[in-house]
C-alpha positions as CSV (number, residue, x, y, z in Angstrom):
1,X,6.9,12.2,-30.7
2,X,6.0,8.4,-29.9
3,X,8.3,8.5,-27.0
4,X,6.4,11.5,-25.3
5,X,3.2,10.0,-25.6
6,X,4.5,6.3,-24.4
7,X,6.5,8.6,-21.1
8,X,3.5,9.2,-18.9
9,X,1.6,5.8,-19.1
10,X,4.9,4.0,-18.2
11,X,6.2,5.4,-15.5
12,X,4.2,5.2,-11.8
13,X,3.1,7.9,-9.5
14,X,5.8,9.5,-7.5
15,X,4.9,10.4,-3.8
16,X,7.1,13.7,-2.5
17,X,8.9,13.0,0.8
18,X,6.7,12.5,4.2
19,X,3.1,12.2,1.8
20,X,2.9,8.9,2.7
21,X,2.6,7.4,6.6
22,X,2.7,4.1,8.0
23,X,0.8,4.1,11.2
24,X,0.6,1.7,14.5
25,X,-1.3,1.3,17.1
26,X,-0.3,4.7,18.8
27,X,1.9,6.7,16.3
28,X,3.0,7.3,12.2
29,X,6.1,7.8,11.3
30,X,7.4,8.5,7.7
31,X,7.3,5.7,4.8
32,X,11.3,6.3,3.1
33,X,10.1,4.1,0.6
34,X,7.4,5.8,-1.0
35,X,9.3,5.5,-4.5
36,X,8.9,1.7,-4.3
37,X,5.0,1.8,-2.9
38,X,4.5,4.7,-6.3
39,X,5.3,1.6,-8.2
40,X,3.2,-0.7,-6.5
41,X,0.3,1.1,-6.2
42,X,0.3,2.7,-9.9
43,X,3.2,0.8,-11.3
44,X,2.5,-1.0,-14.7
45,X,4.0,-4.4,-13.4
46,X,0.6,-7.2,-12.7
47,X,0.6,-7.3,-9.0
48,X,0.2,-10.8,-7.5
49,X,-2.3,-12.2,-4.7
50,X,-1.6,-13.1,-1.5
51,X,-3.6,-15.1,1.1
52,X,-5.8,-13.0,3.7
53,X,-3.8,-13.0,6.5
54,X,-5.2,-14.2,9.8
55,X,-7.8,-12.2,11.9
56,X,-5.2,-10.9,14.9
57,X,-2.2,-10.6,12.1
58,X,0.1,-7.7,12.8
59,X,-1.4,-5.0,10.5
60,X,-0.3,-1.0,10.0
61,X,-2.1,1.4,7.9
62,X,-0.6,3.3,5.2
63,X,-2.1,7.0,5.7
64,X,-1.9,9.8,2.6
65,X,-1.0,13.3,3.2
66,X,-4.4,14.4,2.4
67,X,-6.6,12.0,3.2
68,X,-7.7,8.7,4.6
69,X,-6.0,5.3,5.5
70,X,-5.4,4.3,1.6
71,X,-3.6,0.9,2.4
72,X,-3.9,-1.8,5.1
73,X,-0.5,-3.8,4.7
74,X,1.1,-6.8,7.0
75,X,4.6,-7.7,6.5
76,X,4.0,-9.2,3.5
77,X,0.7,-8.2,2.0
78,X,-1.4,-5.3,1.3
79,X,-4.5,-4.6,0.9
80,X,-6.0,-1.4,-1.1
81,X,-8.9,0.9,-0.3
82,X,-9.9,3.2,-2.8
83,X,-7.1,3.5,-4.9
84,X,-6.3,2.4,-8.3
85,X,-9.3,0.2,-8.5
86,X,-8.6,-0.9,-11.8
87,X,-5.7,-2.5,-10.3
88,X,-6.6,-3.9,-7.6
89,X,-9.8,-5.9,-6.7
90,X,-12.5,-5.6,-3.6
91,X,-11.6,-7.3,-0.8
92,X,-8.3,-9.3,-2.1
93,X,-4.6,-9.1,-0.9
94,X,-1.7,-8.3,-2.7
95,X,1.8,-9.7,-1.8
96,X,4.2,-6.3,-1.1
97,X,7.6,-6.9,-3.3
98,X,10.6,-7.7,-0.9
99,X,11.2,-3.7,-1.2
100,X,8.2,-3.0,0.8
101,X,8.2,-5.8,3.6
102,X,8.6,-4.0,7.2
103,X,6.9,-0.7,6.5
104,X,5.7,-1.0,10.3
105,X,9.4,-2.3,11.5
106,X,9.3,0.1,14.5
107,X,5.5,0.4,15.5
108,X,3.2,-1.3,17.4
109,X,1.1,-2.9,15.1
110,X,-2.6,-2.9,14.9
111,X,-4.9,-6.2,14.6
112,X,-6.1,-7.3,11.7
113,X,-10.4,-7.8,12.8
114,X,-12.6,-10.0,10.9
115,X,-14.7,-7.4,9.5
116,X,-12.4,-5.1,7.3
117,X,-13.9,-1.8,5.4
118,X,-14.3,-2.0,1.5
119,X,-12.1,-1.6,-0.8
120,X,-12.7,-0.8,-4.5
């Protein structure tokens, strides 16, 4: 009984194949890892910050299915809009795990501006 209560709050959201885009300058293409960004973005693991990279940093935007850019990431850092605000904070970085580095490898990237949307 105590294992099928503890079950749901430990494991993270799964994303289904193709739900999850990273997009470039001109084009998305399909994130493979959306297993390993689940965990990330819902995982029960303390995510870590990561400095704000430079305005002009390579960025790409990690588009949902159904919906809106949810995730601005670098190569090494994200940064979350809207999701999971419990977890993550307004207007900080988060450093990727080594799983997630190069979601953009592939695209032209975006520029990161000095005025970014809100987050959380």
């Amino acid at each position: 009984m105590l294992a099928s209560l503890l079950a749901p709050s430990a494991s993270a959201k799964e994303f289904p194949p193709g739900d999850i885009s990273a997009c470039g300058a001109t084009r998305c293409r399909a994130v493979a890892e959306a297993p390993a960004l689940g965990r990330f973005l819902y995982g029960q693991r303390p995510v870590v910050r990561a400095p704000t990279p430079p305005v002009g940093a390579a960025v790409y935007q990690l588009r949902f299915r159904e919906g809106p850019a949810g995730v601005i990431v670098s190569e090494s850092a994200a940064r979350v809009h809207g999701l999971n605000c419990g977890r993550f904070r307004r207007g900080v970085w988060y450093r990727l795990p080594r799983t997630l580095h190069g979601l953009g490898t592939g695209l032209r990237p975006k520029r990161l501006r000095a005025h970014v949307p809100p987050s959380c």
